[in-house]
Structure formats: structure tokens, C-alpha cells
N, C-alpha and C positions, 0 to 999 in steps of 0.2 A: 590532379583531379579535374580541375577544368579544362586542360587538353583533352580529357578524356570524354566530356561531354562536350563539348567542341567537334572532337571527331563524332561522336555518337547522332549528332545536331545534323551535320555536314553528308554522313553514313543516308540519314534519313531522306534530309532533304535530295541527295542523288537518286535516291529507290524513287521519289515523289514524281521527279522531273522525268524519271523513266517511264514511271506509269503514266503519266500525263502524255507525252512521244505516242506509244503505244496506242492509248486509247484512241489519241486523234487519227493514226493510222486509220484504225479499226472502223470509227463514227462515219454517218453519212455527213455529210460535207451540211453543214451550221446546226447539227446537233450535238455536236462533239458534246458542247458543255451539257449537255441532260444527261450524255453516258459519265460525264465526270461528275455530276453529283451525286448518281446512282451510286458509281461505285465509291464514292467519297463514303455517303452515308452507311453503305454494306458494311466498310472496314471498320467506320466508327460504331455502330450498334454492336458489331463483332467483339470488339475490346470491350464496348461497353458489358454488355453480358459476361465477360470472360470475368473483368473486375467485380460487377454486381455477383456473379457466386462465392468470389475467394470470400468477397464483406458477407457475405450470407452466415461462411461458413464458421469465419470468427465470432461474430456476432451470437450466433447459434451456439458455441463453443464456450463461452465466457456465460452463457444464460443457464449453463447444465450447473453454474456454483450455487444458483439462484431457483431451484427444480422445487425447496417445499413451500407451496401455495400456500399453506395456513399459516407458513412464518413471513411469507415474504406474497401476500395477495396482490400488489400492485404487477410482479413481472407477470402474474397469468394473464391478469388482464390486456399488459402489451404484448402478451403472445396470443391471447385472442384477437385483438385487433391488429396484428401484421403491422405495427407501428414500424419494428426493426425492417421489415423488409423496405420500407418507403427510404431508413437512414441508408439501407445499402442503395438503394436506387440511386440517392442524394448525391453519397458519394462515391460511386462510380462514373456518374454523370459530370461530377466534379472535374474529377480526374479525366478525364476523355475530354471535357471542356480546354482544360489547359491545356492536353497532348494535342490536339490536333494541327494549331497553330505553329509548332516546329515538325510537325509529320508531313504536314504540308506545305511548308511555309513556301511559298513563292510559285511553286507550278500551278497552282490552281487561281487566281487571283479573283478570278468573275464569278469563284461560286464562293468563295470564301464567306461575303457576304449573310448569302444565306445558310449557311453551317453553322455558323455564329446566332444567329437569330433561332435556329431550329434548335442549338441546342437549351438557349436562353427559356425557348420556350417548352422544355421538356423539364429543365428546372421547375419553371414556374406549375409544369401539371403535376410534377412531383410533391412541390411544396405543398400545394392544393388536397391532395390526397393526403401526406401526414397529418395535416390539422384533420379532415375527414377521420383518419382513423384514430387521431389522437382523441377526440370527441365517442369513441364509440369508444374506447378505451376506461374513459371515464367512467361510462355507465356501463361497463362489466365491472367497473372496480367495486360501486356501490349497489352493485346489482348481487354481487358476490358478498357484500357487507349486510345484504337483504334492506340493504336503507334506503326505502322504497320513496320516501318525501325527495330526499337530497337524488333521485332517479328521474322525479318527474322535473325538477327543476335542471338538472343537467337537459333532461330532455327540452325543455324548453328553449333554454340556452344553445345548445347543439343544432338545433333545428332553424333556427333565427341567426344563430352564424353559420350557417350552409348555402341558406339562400343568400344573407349577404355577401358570402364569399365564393361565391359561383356569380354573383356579381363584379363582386370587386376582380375576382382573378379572369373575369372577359374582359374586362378594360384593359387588364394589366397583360394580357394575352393579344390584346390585338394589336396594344401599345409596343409589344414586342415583336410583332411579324410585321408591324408596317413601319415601327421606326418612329413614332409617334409618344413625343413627349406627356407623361402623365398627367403633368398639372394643362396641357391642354385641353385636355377629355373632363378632369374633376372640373375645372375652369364653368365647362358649358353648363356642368350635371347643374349648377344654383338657378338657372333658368329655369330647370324641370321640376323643383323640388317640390311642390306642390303637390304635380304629380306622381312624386316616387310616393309622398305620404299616403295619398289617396291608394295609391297600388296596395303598398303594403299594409292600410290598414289593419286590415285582419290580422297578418304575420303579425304588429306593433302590439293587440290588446290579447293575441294568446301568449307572447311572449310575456308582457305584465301578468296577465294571467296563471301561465305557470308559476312564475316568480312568488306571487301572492299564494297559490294555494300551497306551493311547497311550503315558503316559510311560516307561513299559520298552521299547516298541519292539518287543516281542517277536512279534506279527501286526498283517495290517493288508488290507484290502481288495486282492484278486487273488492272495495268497499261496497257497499249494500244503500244504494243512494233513492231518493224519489224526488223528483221534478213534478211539482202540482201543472207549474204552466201548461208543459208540454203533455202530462197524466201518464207521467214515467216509473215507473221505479223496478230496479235490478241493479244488475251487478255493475262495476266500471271494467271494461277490459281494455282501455288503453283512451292517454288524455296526448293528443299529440302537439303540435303546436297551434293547429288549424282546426282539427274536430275531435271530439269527446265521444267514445263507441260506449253504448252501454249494453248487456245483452239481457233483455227483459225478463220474466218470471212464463211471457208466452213463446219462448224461444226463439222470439224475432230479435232483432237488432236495432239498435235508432241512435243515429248520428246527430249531436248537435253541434253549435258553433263552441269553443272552447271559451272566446271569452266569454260567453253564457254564466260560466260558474261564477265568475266575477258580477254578477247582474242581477242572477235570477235566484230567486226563493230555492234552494236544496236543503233536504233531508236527508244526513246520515245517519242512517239506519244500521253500522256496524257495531255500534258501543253497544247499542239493544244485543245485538248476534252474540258477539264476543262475553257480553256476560250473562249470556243463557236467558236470559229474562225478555218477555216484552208485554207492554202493556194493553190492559184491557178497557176500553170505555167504551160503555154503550148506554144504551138507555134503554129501559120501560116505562111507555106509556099509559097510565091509570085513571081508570073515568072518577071525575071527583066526584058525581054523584055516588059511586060505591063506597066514599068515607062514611066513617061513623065512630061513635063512644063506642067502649064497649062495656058490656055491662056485668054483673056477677058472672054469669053463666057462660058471658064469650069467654071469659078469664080463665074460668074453670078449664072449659074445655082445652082452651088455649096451653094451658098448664102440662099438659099430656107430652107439647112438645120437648125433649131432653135442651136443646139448644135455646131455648127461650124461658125455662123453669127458674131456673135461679133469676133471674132479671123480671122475669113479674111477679114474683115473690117480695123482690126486694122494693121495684115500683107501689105494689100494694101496698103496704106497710108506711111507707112514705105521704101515699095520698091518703089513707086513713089515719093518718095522725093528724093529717093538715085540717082533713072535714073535721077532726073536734073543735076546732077553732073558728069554725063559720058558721054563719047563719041562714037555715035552708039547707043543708047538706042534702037530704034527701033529692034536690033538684041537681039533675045531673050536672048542669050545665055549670053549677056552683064549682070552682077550684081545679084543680088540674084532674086531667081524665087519662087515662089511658087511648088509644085509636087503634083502628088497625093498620091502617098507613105506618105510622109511628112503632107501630112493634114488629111488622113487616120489616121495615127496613132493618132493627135489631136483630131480628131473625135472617136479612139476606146479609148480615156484617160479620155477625157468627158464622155464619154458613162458610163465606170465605175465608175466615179465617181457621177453620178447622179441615179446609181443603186440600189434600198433599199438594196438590197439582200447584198451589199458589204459593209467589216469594213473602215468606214472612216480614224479611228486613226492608222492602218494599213498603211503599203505600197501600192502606185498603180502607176505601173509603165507601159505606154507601149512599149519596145526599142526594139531593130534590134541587131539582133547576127549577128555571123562570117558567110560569103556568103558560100554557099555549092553548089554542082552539084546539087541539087536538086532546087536550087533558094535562096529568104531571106529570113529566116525566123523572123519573127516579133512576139516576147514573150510577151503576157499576162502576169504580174503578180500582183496578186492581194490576197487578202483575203477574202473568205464569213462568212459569221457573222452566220451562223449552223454550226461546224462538223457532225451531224449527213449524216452516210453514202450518205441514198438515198436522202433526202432535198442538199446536198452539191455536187452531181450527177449533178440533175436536175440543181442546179444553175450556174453549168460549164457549164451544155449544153446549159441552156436559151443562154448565155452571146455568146459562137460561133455559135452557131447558126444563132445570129444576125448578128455577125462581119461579115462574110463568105457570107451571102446575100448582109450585107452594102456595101460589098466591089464593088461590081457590079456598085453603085453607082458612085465608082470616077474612072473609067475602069481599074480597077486593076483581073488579074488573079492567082485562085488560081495554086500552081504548083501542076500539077497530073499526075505522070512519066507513059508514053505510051499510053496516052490521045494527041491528036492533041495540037499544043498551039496557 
């Protein structure tokens, strides 16, 4: 056996020394060695490819045991990212690395050199690339998993080891065409590093950034977000390691810095979407000179209403027992009274609540804020059972619409600054 690669060894290196003879024939007189690396490298790319198909075809061949996707999700994903084809690259190059040194051994000696370093550094573009698609790999994996959090954080991650390593592999790339020791190059980087910090800052707080928003969970690609800073709010269509795309409600677009979400005031607004509901607070403004008592006959009348009968029925009764017990009843102002303000608002709490359009198991509250120069204002708040924009529009307006007429009803005014009162 090893006469036989001895001879095999011996076979080659005569074919090498032949071609070597030849070429110099051929070459103009001190170019010789440019046509022997040409055709150095022709013969080596040759094999190379010859090897990188058989690896394809094995490779390819042993991945047909592994064809059901939803038993086996991980291999689609290395078959979307062509991770296999980078192993065949690998090891072809492998292999062509170690052959060429007895293919050639001895006839070539001045280019040797650079064979050896070109192929060194086809390795290294090699290596470069599978971590490339091995990252992209990832996020088919869980992009295929729909696990959209552990997506943005690979992304994160992926994006922050790309730049790094299109750094790191130029050092380690030039360190191998010029021959140049690595810890001589890392040696100087401590000099600069100040300034690598500063370069990368951005890259540094989107990377935290991803990191943090994946693992809280708190957004994530498609969410329904608002930014007061910026007077944002829309969709997310994609958080990358450097900017945040969002596409707004007026079908523009607006870019911000990613570590942003890390900083700044956001609103998500998808838990509202997803559970159909979203809330209503607004206010009515009422001139407090329109308060007042009311008296038998507002009641009376009052009474007419179906959604307020049983409640001043039952209020009545209550303050007529109380005035037997006081002195002066006849003065109104004696013990508690009825208002209109007061039975307005009972009337706009019923109202909501007997609303299809409003979520029951929600809040529904109608109360009275802090008095302002402009009069009370008295808060709506409640929930409609659509988020969709224009249905959840329309269901705020039904709802004032009514109030703001009802109001008419128990002589209440609305406040309308430079309008007579």
C-alpha cells in the first residue's frame, strides 16, 4: 500500500515537472511564473468544483431521510439557508488544500507560496459565509416556529455578529495574504478602542436593545405601537439592529433609531386589537351656571325617561323620608336634592350600559373631573367591543352624539367658549 502511493506521489510529481518544462517553453521570458499560477489555480478550482459536487450530492442524498418539515423543522431551515452547501465548499477546499502539495510538490516552488495562502484564504471566506448562513438559518428556524420574540432577538444577535465578523474575518483575511501574525493586528486594535466604541455605538445599544425587547416581550414585529415623542403610531414592519420601520395609519413610513425603544415612552396598542376592545375617554364640557335642584315637576317630567324611572323613583323615596326628619323641609336647599348634572350622568351610565356596541366586562364609568375655566367636564369612559379604526370611530360618535342632544333634555349647557351662555 504505501509503494503504491509512493508510486501514485512520484506518477504526479513527474506530470508536475512536465508541466512546469512546458509552460516555461511556452511563457515570455520572466513571466513564466504568472502563467504557472494561472494554470496552478485553473487545475486547483477544477478539482475543487469536481469535489464540491460529489459533497453536494451526498449531502443532498442523506437530507431526502430528513424531507418531513413538521417532524424534522430544523433541516428546512438548513436547506433554506444553504448552510450544506458552505460544508461542501469547506470540504472540498479541504481536500484540494492537502492535494495540491504532492501534485505539485517541487516544480513550482516561487508560487507555491501563494497557492497556499489563496487557498488559506478561501477557507477563511468560506468559514465567513457558513456562520452568515448559519445565522440566517436560525431565523428560518423560529420564523417557521412563528416565535416572532426569539426572531427579533436572533435578529439582533445575527446582525451584531456580522458586522463583527466581517470585521474580525478582514483582519484574519489580510493576516493571511500578507503573512502577518494575528496577535500583531489585535496588539494595535487596544490603541483604537475607544474609537471602535464610539463607531459602534449604535450597533452596541441596538443590540441591547433587541436583547431587552425580545426578552420582556414587550413588542415585536406587526404590533400596533404609538410613539408620543416622535407623534407615531402604526404598525411595526421590521426592528433591525440600527432602525425601527414603522408604517403609519397615513401610509407613510418613519424610521427611528432602535435603541429608541429602549428610551422612549411606547405604546402598545396590540393587546387593545387582539382582544377586540378599545377604550373610550372623552369629555363633556357643562356650563355650571346650567346646574340646578330639580323640583317636583323636573322629576315628573323626568320620569318619562325609561332608563332613568326606576332610579328617581327609588332616589325620591329616599329624600322623602329624610325631609321627615328635618326642620324646614319645605326649603329646598334643606337635605339632599336631586340635580340635573347628577341624574344626567345616571342617565349617560345607563345609557352605556345598555349599548350593544359597549364591552360589558370592561369598565364603564361616567364621573366629573377637576372644574376648569372652561366649566365640568364630565368623562366618558368606557370600552367598544371593535377596535377596528373606522367601526370604533363611528361608535364614539353614536355614543356623543346622543349625550350632547340628551343633554338638552335635563337643561343642562354644553360650554362653548365665545358663544353667548
Amino acid at each position: 500500500m504505501k509503494d503504491e502511493i509512493k508510486d501514485t506521489k512520484s506518477f504526479f510529481q513527474e506530470m508536475s515537472e512536465q508541466l512546469y518544462i512546458y509552460i516555461t517553453k511556452i511563457s515570455p521570458t520572466g513571466l513564466d511564473w504568472v502563467f504557472h499560477i494561472i494554470v496552478k489555480l485553473a487545475l486547483l478550482v477544477a478539482i475543487f468544483f469536481v469535489f464540491d459536487f460529489i459533497f453536494k450530492i451526498i449531502i443532498n442524498y442523506i437530507f431526502r431521510f430528513f424531507r418531513n418539515e413538521n417532524k424534522y423543522p430544523i433541516t428546512k431551515s438548513i436547506y433554506l439557508s444553504r448552510i450544506t452547501n458552505s460544508v461542501a465548499h469547506f470540504a472540498a477546499l479541504t481536500i484540494v488544500g492537502s492535494m495540491h502539495e504532492s501534485i505539485f510538490a517541487g516544480a513550482l516552488p516561487t508560487t507555491r507560496l501563494f497557492i497556499i495562502r489563496s487557498v488559506n484564504l478561501g477557507l477563511v471566506l468560506i468559514l465567513a459565509g457558513m456562520l452568515y448562513r448559519a445565522l440566517t438559518g436560525f431565523r428560518h428556524y423560529f420564523t417557521i416556529k412563528q416565535d416572532f420574540y426569539n426572531v427579533m432577538a436572533i435578529n439582533a444577535i445575527s446582525q451584531t455578529i456580522k458586522i463583527l465578523g466581517i470585521f474580525l474575518f478582514t483582519i484574519v483575511s489580510i493576516c493571511v495574504i500578507f503573512g502577518i501574525k494575528g496577535t500583531t493586528i489585535v496588539g494595535s486594535l487596544g490603541a483604537i478602542t475607544a474609537v471602535l466604541v464610539l463607531v459602534f455605538r449604535d450597533t452596541i445599544l441596538g443590540f441591547v436593545t433587541g436583547i431587552h425587547v425580545a426578552t420582556s416581550k414587550s413588542l415585536k414585529v406587526g404590533d400596533w405601537i404609538g410613539i408620543p415623542k416622535y407623534n407615531i403610531e402604526g404598525n411595526v414592519l421590521d426592528i433591525s439592529l440600527l432602525t425601527t420601520k414603522i408604517a403609519n395609519f397615513d401610509k407613510t413610513i418613519s424610521s427611528i433609531p432602535t435603541y429608541d425603544l429602549l428610551t422612549t415612552e411606547i405604546k402598545n396598542l396590540q393587546v387593545m386589537s387582539e382582544s377586540n376592545t378599545r377604550r373610550i375617554k372623552k369629555s363633556i364640557f357643562f356650563n355650571i351656571n346650567s346646574f340646578k335642584f330639580l323640583n317636583v315637576e323636573d322629576i315628573q317630567k323626568l320620569k318619562d325617561i325609561n332608563l332613568i324611572e326606576d332610579y328617581l323613583n327609588e332616589k325620591t323615596s329616599e329624600i322623602n323620608l329624610e325631609k321627615e326628619k328635618i326642620e324646614h323641609k319645605d326649603k329646598i336647599i334643606n337635605g339632599r336634592q336631586l340635580t340635573n348634572i347628577g341624574v344626567f350622568r345616571h342617565y349617560a351610565e345607563k345609557y352605556l350600559q345598555n349599548d350593544p356596541e359597549i364591552d360589558k366586562d370592561s369598565p364603564i364609568m361616567v364621573r366629573q373631573l377637576e372644574i376648569t375655566t372652561q366649566g365640568l367636564p364630565m368623562e366618558i369612559y368606557c370600552f367598544a367591543n371593535d377596535s377596528k379604526w373606522e367601526k370604533f370611530e363611528q361608535i364614539q360618535a353614536d355614543i356623543f352624539d346622543h349625550l350632547l342632544v340628551a343633554s338638552k333634555e335635563f337643561d343642562l349647557q354644553i360650554m362653548q367658549i365665545g358663544l353667548p351662555k
